[in-house]
N, CA, C and O atoms as a GROMACS GRO file, in nm:
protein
  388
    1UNK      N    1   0.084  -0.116   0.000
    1UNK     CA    2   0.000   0.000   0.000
    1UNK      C    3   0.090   0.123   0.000
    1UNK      O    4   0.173   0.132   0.090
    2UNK      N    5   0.082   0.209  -0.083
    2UNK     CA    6   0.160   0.329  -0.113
    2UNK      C    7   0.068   0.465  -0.003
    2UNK      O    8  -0.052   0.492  -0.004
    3UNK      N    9   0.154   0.514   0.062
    3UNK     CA   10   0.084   0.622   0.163
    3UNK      C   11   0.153   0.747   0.115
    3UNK      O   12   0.259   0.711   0.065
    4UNK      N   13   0.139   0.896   0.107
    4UNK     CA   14   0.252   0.984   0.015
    4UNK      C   15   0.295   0.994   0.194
    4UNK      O   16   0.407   1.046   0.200
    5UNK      N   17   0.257   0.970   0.295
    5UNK     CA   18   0.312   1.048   0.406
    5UNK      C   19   0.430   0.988   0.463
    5UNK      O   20   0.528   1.041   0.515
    6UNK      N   21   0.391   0.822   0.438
    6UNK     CA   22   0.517   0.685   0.486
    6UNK      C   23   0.582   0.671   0.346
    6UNK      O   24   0.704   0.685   0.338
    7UNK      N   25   0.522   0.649   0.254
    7UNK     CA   26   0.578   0.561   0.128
    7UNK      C   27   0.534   0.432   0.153
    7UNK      O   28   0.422   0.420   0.200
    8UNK      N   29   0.618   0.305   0.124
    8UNK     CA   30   0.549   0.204   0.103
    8UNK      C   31   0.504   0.120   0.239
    8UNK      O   32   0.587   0.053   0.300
    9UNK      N   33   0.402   0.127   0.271
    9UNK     CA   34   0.390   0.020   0.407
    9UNK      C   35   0.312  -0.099   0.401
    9UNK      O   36   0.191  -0.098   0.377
   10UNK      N   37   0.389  -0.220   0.426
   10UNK     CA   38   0.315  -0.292   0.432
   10UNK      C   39   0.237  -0.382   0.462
   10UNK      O   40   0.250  -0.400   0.584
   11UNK      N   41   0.160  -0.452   0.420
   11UNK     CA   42   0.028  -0.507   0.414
   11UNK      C   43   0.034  -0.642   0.569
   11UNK      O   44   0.140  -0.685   0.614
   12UNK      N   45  -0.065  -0.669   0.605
   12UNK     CA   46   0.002  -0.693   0.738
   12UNK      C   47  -0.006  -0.876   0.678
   12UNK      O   48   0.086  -0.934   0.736
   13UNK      N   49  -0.061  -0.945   0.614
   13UNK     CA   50   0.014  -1.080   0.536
   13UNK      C   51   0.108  -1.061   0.493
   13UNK      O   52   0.189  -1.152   0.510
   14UNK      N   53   0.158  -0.942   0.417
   14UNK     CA   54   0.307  -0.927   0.426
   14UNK      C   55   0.408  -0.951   0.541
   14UNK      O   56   0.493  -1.037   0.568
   15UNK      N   57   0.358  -0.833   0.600
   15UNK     CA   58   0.419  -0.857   0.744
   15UNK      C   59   0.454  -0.983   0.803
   15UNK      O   60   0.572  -1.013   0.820
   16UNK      N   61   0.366  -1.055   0.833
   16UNK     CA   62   0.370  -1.218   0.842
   16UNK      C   63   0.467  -1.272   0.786
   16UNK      O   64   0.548  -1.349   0.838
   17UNK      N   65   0.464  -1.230   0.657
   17UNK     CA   66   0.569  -1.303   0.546
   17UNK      C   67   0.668  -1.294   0.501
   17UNK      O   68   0.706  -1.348   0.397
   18UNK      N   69   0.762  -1.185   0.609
   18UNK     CA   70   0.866  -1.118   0.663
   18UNK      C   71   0.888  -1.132   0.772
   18UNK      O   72   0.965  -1.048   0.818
   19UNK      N   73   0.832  -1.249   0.880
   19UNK     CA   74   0.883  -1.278   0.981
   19UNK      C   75   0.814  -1.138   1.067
   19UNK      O   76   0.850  -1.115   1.183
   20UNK      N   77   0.768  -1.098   1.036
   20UNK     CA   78   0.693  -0.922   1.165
   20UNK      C   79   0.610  -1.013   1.226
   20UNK      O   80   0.635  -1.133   1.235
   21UNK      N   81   0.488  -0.946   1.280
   21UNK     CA   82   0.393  -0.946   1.389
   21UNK      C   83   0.328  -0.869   1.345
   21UNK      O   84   0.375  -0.778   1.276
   22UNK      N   85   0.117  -0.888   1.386
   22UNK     CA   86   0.077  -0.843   1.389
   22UNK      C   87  -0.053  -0.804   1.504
   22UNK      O   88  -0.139  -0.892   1.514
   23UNK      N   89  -0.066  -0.718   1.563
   23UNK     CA   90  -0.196  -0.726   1.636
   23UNK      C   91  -0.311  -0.699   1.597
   23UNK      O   92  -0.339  -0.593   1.540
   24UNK      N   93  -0.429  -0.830   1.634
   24UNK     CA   94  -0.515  -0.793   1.616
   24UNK      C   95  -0.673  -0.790   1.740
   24UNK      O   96  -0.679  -0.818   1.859
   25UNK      N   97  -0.746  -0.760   1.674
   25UNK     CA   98  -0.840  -0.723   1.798
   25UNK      C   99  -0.932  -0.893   1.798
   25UNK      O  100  -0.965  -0.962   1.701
   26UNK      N  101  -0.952  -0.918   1.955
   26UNK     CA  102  -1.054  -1.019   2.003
   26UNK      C  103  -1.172  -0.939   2.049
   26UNK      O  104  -1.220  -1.008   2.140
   27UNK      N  105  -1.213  -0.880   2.042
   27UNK     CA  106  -1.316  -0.763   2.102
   27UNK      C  107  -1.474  -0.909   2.051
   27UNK      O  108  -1.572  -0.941   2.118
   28UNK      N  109  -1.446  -0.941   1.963
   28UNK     CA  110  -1.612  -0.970   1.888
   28UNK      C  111  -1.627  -1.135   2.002
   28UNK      O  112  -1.727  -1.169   2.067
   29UNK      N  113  -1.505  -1.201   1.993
   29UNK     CA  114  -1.487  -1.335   2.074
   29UNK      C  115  -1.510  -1.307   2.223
   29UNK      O  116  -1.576  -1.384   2.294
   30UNK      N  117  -1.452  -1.192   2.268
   30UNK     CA  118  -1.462  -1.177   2.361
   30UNK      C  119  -1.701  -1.128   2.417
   30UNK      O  120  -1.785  -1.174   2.493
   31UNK      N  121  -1.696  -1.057   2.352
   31UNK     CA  122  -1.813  -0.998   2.338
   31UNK      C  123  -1.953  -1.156   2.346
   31UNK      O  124  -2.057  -1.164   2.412
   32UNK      N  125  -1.886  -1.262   2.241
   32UNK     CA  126  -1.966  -1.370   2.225
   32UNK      C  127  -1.935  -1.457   2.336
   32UNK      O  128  -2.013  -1.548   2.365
   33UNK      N  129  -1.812  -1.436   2.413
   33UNK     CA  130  -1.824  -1.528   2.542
   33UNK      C  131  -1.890  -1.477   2.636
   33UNK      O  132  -1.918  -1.557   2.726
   34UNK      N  133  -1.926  -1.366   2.649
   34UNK     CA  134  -2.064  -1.300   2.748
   34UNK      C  135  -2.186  -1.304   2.728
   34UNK      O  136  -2.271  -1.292   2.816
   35UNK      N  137  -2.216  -1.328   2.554
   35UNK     CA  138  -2.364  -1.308   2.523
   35UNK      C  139  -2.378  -1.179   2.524
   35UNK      O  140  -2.465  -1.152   2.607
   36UNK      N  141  -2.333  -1.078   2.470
   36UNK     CA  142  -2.311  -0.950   2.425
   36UNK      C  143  -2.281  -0.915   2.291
   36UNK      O  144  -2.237  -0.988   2.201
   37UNK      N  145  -2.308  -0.797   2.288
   37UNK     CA  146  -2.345  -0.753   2.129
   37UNK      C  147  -2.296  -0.668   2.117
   37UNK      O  148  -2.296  -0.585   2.207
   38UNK      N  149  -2.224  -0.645   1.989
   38UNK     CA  150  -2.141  -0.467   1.938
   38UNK      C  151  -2.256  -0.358   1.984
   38UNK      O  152  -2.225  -0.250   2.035
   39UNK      N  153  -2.344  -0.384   1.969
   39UNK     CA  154  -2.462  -0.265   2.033
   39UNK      C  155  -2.455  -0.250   2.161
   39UNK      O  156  -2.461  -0.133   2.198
   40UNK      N  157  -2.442  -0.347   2.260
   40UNK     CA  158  -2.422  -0.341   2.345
   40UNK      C  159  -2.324  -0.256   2.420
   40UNK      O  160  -2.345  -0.178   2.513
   41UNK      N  161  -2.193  -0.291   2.348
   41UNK     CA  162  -2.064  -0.230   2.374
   41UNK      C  163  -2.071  -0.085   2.345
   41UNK      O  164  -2.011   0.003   2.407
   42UNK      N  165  -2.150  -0.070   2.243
   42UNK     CA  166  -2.143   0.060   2.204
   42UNK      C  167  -2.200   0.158   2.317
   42UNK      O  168  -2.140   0.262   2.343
   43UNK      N  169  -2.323   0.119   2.386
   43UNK     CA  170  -2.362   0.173   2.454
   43UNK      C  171  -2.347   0.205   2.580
   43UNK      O  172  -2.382   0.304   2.645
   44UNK      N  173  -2.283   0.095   2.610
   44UNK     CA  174  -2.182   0.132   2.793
   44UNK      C  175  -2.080   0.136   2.745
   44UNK      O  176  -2.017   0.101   2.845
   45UNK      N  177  -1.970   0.156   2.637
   45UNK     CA  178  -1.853   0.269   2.596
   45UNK      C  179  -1.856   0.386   2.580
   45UNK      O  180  -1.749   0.440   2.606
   46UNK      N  181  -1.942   0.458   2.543
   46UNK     CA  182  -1.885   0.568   2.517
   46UNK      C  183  -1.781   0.586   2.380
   46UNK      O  184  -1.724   0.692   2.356
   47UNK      N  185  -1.773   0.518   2.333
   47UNK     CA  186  -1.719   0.481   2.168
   47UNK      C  187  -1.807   0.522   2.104
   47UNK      O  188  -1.927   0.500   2.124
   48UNK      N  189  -1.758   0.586   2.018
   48UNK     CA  190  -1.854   0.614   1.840
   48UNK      C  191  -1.914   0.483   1.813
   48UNK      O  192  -1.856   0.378   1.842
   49UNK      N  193  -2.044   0.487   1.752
   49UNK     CA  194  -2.103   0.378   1.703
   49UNK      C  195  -1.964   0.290   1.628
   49UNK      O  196  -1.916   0.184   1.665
   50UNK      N  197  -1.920   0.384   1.504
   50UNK     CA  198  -1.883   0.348   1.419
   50UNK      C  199  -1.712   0.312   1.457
   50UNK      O  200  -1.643   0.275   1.362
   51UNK      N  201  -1.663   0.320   1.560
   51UNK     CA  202  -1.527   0.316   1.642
   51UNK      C  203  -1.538   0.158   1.664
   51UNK      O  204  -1.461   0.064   1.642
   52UNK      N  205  -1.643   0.166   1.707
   52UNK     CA  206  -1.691   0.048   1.809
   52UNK      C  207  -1.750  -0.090   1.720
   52UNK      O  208  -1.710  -0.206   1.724
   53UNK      N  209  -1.831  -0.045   1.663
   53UNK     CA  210  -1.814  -0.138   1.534
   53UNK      C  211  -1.723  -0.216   1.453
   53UNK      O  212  -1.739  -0.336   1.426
   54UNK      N  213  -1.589  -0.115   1.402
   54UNK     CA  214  -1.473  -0.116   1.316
   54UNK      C  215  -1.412  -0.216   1.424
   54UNK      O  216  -1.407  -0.336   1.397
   55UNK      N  217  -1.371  -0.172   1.537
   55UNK     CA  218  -1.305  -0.279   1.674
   55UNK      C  219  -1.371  -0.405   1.629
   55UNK      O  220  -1.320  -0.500   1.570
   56UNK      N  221  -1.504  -0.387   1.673
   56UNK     CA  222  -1.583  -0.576   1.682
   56UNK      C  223  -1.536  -0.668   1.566
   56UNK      O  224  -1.508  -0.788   1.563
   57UNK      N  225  -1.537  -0.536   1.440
   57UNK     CA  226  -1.510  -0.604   1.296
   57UNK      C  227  -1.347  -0.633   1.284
   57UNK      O  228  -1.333  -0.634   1.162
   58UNK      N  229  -1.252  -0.651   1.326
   58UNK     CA  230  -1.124  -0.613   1.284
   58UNK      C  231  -1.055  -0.550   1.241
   58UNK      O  232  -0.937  -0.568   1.210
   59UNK      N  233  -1.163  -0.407   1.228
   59UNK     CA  234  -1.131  -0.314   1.101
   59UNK      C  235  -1.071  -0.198   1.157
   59UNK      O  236  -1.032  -0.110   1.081
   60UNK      N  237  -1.056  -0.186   1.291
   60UNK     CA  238  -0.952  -0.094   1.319
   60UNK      C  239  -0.851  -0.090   1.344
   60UNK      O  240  -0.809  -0.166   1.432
   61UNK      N  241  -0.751   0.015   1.268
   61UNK     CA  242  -0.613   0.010   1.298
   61UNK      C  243  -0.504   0.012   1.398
   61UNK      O  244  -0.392  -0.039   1.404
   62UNK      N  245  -0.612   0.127   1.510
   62UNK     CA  246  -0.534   0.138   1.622
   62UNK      C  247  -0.668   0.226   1.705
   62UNK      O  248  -0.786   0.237   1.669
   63UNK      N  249  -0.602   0.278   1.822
   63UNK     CA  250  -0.665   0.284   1.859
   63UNK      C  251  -0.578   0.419   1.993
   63UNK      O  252  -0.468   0.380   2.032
   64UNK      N  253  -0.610   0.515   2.034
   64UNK     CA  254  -0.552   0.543   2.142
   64UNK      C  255  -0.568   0.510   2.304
   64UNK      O  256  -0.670   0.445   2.328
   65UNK      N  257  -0.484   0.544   2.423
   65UNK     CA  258  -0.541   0.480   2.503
   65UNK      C  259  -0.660   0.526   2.593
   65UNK      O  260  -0.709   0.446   2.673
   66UNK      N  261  -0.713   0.665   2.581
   66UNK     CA  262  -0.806   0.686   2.638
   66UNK      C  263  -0.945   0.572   2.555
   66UNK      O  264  -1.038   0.529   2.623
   67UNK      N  265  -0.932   0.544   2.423
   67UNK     CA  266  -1.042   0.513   2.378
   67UNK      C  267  -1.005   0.333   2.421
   67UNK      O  268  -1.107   0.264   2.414
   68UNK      N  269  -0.911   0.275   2.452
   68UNK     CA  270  -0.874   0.176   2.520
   68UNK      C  271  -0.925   0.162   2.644
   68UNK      O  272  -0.977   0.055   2.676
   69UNK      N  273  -0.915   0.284   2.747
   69UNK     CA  274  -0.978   0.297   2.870
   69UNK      C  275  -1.142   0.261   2.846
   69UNK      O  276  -1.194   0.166   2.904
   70UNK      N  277  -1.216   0.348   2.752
   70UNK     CA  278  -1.365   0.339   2.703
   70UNK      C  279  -1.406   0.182   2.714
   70UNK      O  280  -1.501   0.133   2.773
   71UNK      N  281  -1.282   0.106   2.621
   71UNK     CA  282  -1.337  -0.010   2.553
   71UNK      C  283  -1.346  -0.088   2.676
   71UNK      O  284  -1.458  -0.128   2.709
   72UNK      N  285  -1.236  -0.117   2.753
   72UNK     CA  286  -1.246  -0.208   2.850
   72UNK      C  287  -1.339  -0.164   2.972
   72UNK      O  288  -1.399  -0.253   3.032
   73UNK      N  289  -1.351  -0.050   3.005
   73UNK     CA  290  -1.436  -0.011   3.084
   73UNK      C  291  -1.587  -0.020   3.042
   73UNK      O  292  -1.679  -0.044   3.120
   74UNK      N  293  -1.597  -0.001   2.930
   74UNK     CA  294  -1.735  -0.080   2.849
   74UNK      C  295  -1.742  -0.242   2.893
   74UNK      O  296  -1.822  -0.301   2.966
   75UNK      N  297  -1.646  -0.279   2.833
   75UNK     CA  298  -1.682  -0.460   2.842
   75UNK      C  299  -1.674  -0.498   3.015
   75UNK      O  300  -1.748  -0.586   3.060
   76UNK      N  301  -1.608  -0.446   3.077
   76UNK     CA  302  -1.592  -0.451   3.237
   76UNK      C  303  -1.784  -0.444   3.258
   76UNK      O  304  -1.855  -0.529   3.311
   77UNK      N  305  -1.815  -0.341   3.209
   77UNK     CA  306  -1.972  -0.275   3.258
   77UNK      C  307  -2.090  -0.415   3.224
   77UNK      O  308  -2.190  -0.459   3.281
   78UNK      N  309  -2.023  -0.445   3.118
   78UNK     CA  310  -2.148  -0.563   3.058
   78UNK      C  311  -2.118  -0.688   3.075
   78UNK      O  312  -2.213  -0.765   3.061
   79UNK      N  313  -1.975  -0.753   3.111
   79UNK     CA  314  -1.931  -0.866   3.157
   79UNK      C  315  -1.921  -0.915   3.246
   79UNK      O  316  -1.922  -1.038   3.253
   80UNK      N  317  -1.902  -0.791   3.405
   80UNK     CA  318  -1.870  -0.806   3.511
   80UNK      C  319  -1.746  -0.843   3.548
   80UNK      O  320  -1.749  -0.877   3.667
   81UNK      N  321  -1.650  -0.850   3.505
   81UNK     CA  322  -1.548  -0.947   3.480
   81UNK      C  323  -1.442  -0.799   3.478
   81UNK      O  324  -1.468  -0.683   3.447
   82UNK      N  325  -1.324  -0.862   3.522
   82UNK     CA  326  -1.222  -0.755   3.530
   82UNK      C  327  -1.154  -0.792   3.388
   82UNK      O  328  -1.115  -0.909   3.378
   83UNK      N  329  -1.134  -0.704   3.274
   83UNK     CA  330  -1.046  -0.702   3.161
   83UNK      C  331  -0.943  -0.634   3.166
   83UNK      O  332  -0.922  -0.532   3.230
   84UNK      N  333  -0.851  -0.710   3.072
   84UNK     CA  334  -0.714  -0.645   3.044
   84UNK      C  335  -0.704  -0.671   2.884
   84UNK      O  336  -0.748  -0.766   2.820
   85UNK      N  337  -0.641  -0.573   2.847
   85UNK     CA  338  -0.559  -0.521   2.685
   85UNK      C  339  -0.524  -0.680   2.655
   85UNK      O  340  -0.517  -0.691   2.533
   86UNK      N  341  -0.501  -0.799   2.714
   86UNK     CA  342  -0.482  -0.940   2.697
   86UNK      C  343  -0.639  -1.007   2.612
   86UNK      O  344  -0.663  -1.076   2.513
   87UNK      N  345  -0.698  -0.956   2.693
   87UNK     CA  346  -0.867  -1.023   2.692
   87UNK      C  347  -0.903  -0.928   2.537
   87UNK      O  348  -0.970  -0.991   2.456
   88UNK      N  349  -0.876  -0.837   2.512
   88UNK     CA  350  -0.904  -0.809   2.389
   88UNK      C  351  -0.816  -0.753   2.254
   88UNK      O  352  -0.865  -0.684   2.164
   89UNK      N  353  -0.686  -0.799   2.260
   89UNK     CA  354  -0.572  -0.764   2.176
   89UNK      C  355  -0.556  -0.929   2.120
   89UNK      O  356  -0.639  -1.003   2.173
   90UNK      N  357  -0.487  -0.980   2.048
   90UNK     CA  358  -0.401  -1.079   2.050
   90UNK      C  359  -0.281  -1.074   1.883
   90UNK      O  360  -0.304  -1.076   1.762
   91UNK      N  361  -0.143  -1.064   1.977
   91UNK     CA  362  -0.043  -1.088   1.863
   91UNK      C  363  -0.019  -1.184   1.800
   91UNK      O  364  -0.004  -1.296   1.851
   92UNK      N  365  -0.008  -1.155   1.665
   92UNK     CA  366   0.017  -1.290   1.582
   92UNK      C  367   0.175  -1.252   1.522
   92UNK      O  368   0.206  -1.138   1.490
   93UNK      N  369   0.262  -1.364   1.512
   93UNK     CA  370   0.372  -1.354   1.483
   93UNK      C  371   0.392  -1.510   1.423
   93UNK      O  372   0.354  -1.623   1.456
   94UNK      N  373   0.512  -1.420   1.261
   94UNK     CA  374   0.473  -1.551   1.206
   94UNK      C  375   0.359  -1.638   1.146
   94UNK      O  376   0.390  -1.757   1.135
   95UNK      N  377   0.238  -1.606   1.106
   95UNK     CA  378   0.145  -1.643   1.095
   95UNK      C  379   0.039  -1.764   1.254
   95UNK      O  380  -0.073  -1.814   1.249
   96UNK      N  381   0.136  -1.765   1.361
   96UNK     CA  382   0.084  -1.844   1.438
   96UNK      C  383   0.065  -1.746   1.552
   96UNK      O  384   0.130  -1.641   1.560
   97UNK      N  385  -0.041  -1.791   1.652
   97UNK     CA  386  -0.092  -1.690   1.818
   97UNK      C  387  -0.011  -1.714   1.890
   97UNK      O  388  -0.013  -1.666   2.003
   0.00000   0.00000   0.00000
């Protein structure tokens, strides 16, 4: 993927395929081991619909940490359960978890 601001960065199966790492989000697994719903989340986060969505979907890139604070303090609210950046991150390196 050509960016004019980086130049070439790449693709995160690339990455993989260069020996990198990649993180990605468990937010939706996590969400289905409670019986909870991206709607759900959305609504005791404090996340943009559409923030919060992109997370459930894999589709976000990053994320800062106040909106990190949101997320887990969301899923804390509807799970009961104490979360950590573990419970909803997971690195892949190498193509394996």
């Amino acid at each position: 993927m050509e960016s004019k601001l980086y130049g070439n960065i790449p693709t995160k199966s690339r990455m993989l395929e260069n020996g990198g790492m990649i993180v990605k989000w468990k937010v939706k697994e996590f969400l289905d081991s409670v019986g909870k719903t991206p709607y759900a989340l959305w609504k005791a986060s404090g996340l943009s619909r559409n923030q919060t969505y992109a997370i459930c979907n894999g589709e976000q890139d990053g994320l800062r940490f106040d909106g990190l604070s949101k997320l887990i303090q969301g899923l804390e609210k509807l799970s009961g359960l104490t979360v950590t950046p573990n419970d909803v991150l997971e690195v892949v390196r190498d193509g394996t978890t």
